[in-house]
SEVEXGU-183385 format. One record per residue (C-alpha): residue number from 1; residue in one letter; x, y, z. Coordinates in steps of 0.2 Angstrom, whole numbers. Example, Ala and Ser with C-alpha at 12.3 -4.5 7.8 and 13.67 -1.06 7.14 Angstrom:
<node num="1" residuo="A" x="62" y="-22" z="39"/>
<node num="2" residuo="S" x="68" y="-5" z="36"/>
end
This chain:
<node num="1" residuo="X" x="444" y="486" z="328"/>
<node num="2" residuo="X" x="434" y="495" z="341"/>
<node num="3" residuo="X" x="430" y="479" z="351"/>
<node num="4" residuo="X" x="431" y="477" z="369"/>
<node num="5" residuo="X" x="440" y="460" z="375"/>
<node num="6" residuo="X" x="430" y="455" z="390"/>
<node num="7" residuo="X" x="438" y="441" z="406"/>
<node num="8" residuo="X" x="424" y="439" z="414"/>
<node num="9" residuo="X" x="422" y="422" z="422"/>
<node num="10" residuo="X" x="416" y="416" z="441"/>
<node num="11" residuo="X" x="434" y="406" z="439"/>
<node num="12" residuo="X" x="453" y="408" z="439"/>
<node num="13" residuo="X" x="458" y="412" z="421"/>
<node num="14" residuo="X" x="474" y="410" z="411"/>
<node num="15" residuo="X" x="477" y="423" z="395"/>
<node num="16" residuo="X" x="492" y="412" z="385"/>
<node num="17" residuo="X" x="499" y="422" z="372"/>
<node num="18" residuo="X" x="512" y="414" z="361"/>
<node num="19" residuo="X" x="516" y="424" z="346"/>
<node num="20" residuo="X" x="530" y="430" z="342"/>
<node num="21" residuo="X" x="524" y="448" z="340"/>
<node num="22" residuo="X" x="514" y="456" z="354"/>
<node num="23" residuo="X" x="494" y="454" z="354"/>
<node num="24" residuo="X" x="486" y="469" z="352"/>
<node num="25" residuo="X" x="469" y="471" z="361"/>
<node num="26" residuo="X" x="459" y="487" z="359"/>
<node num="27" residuo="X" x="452" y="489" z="374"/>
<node num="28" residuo="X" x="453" y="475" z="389"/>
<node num="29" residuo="X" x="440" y="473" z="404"/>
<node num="30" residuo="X" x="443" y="457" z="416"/>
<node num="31" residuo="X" x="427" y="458" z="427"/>
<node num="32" residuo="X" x="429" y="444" z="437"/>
<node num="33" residuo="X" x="422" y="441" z="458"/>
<node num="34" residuo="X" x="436" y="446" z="470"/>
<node num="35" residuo="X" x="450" y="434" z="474"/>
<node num="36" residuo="X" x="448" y="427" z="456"/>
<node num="37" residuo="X" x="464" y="428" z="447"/>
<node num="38" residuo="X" x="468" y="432" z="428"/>
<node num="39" residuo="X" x="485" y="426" z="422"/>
<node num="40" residuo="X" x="497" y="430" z="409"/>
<node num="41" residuo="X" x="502" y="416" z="402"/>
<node num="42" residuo="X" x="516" y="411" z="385"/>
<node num="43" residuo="X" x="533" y="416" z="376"/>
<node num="44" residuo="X" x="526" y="433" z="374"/>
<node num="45" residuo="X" x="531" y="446" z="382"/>
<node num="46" residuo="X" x="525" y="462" z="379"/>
<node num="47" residuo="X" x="503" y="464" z="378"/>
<node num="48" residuo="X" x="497" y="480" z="368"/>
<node num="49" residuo="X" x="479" y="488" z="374"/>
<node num="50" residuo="X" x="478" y="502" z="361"/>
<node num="51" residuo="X" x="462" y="509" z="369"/>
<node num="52" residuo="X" x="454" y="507" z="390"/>
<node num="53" residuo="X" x="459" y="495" z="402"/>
<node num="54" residuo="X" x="446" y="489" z="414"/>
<node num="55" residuo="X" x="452" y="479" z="431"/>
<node num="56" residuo="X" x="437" y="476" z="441"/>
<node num="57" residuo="X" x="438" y="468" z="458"/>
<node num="58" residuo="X" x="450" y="453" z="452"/>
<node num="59" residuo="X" x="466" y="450" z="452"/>
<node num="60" residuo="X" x="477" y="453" z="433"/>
<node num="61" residuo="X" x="495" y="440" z="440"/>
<node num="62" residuo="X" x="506" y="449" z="423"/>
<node num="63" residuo="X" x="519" y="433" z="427"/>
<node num="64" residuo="X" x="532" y="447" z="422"/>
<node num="65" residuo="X" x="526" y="452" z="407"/>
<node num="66" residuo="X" x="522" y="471" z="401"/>
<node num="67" residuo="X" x="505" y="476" z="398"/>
<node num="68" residuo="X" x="507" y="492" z="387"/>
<node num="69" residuo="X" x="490" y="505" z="389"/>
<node num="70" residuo="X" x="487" y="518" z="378"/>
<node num="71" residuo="X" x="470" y="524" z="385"/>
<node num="72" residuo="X" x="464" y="527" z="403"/>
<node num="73" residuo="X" x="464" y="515" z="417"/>
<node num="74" residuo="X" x="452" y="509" z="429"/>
<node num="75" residuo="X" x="457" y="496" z="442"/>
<node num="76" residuo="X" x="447" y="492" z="457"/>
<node num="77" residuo="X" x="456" y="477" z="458"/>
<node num="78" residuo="X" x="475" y="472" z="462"/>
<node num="79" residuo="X" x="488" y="470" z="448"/>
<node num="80" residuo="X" x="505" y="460" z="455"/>
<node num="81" residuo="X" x="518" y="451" z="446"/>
<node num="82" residuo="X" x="536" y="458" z="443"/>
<node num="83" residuo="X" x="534" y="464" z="428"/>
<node num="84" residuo="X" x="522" y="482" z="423"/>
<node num="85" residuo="X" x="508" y="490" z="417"/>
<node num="86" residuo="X" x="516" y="504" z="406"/>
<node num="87" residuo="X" x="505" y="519" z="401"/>
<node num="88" residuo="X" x="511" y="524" z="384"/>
<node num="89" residuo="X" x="496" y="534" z="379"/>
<node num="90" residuo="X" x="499" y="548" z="366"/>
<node num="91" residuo="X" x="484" y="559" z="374"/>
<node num="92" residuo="X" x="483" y="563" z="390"/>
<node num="93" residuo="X" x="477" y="547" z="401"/>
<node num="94" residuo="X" x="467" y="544" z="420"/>
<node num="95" residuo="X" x="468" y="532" z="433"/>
<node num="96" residuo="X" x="454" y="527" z="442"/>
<node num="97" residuo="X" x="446" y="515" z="453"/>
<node num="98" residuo="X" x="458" y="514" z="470"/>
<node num="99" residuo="X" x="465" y="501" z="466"/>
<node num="100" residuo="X" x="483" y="491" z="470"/>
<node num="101" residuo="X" x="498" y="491" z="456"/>
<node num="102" residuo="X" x="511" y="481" z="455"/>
<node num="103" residuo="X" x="526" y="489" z="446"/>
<node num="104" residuo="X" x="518" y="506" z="436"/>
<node num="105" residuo="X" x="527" y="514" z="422"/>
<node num="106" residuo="X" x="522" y="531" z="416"/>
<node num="107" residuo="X" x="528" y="535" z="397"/>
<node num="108" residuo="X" x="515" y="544" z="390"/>
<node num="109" residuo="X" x="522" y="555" z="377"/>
<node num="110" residuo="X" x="507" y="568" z="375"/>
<node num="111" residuo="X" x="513" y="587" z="374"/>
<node num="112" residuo="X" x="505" y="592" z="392"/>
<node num="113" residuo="X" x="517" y="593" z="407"/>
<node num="114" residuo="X" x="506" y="580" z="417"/>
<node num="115" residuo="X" x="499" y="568" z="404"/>
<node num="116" residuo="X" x="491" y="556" z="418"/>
<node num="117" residuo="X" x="480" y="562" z="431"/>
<node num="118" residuo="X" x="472" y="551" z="445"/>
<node num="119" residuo="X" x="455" y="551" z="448"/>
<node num="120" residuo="X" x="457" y="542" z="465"/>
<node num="121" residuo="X" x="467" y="535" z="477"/>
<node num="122" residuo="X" x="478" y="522" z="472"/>
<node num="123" residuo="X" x="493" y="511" z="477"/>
<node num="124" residuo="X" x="507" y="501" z="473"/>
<node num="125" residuo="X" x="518" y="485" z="480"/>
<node num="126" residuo="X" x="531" y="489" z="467"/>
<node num="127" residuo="X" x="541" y="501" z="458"/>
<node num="128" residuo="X" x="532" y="518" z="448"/>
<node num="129" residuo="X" x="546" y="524" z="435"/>
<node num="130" residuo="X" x="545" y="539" z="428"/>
<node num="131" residuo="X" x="551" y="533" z="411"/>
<node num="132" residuo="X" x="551" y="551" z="401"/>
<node num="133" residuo="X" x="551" y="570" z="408"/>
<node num="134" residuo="X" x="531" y="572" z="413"/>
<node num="135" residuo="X" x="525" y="574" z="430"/>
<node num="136" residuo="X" x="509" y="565" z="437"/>
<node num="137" residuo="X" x="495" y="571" z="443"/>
<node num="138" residuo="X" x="488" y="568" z="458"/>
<node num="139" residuo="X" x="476" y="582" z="461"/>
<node num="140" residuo="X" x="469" y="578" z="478"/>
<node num="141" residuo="X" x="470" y="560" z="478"/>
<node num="142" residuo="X" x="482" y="548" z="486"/>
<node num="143" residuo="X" x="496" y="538" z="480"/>
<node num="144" residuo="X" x="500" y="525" z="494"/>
<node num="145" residuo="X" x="516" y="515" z="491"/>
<node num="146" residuo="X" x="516" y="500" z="501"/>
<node num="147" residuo="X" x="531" y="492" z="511"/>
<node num="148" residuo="X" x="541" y="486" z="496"/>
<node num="149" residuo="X" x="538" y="501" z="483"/>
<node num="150" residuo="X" x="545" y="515" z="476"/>
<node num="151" residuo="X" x="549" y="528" z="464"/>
<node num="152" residuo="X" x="563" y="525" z="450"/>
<node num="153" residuo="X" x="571" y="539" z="439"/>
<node num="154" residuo="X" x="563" y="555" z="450"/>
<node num="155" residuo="X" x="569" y="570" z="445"/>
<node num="156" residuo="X" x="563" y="592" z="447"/>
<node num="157" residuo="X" x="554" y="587" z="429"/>
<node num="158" residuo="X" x="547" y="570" z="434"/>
<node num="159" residuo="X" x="537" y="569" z="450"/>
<node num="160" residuo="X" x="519" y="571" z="458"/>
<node num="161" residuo="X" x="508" y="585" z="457"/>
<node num="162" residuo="X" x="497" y="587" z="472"/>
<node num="163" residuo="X" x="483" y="602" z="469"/>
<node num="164" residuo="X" x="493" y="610" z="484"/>
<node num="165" residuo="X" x="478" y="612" z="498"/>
<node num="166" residuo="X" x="483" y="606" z="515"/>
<node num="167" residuo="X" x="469" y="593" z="514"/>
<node num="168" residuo="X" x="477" y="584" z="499"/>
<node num="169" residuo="X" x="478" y="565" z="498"/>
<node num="170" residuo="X" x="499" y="568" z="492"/>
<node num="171" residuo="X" x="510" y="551" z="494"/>
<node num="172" residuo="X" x="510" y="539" z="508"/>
<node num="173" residuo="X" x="521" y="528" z="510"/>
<node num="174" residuo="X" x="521" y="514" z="522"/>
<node num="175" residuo="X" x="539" y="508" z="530"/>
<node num="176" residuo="X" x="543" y="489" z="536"/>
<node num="177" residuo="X" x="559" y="496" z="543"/>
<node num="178" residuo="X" x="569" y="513" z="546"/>
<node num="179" residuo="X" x="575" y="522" z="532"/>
<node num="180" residuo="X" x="579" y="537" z="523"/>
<node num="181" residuo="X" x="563" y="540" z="508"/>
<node num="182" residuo="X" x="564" y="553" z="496"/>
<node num="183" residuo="X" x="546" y="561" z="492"/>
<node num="184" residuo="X" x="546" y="565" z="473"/>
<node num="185" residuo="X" x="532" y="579" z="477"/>
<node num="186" residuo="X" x="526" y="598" z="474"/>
<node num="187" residuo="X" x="515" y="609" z="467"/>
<node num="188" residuo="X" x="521" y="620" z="453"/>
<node num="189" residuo="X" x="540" y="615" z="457"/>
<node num="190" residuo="X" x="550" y="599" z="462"/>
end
């Protein structure tokens, strides 16, 4: 249907989903005080959200499983956990909100070269896979990777896009010891 499934209690939360096909939510918001946790919980492994997600302030612990988004994204929160929150939208899709990923996924299969766009600075502990050939868009925004992430499967048609002004947010990327780093990053090339 159209409705909006809503996590919004003043406590940790658990989400146990055992069926043996994924659940499909159409849109997802867990709205929930800082430092509160929603869990994935069960034998499933895979969580459809056909429409919006919504991570506001809490944290979403995935207990490695995949939460598959078809619409935007907002997450002021932190998302962690080893496994991902894909983006498999079919039109183009946003991330906002400046909040911390765990491991992101982009697979959106829309026509345009970069079907997901940030509308803020973001930042991720894991790994963001660029899963198909689309570029991301960062505009003028920021996309900090913490000490463990990374980037898996860059390539010259799957990178970040910066808006290419000097004062551009680009990627960050913070080091726990030396090492080489390769900065999948341009403008209108790789």
């Amino acid at each position: 249907g159209t409705n909006t499934t809503i996590f919004n209690g003043i406590t940790n939360q658990i989400l146990t989903v055992n069926l043996a096909s994924p659940l499909n939510l159409n849109k997802l918001t867990i709205d929930k005080p800082a430092g509160k946790t929603l869990t994935i919980s069960g034998s499933q492994e895979q969580l459809n959200v056909n429409s919006d997600f919504n991570l506001t302030l809490a944290t979403l612990l995935d207990n490695a499983k995949n939460i598959l988004i078809a619409g935007n994204v907002f997450n002021s929160g932190i998302h962690s956990g080893t496994g991902k929150i894909q983006l498999n939208g079919t039109l183009v899709q946003t991330i906002d909100g400046g909040g911390t990923f765990g491991n992101l996924e982009l697979f959106n299969t829309n026509a345009a070269v970069d079907p997901v766009s940030l509308l803020s600075n973001i930042s991720t502990d894991g790994t963001l896979t660029f899963a198909n050939d689309k570029i991301v868009n960062l505009g003028t925004y920021n996309l900090m990777l913490n000490a463990n992430a990374g980037f898996a499967n860059a390539s010259s048609v799957r990178y970040a896009r910066t808006a290419g002004n000097a004062g551009d947010g680009g990627i960050s990327k913070v080091f726990s010891t030396p090492g080489a780093f390769v900065f999948p990053v341009g403008v209108a090339n790789y």
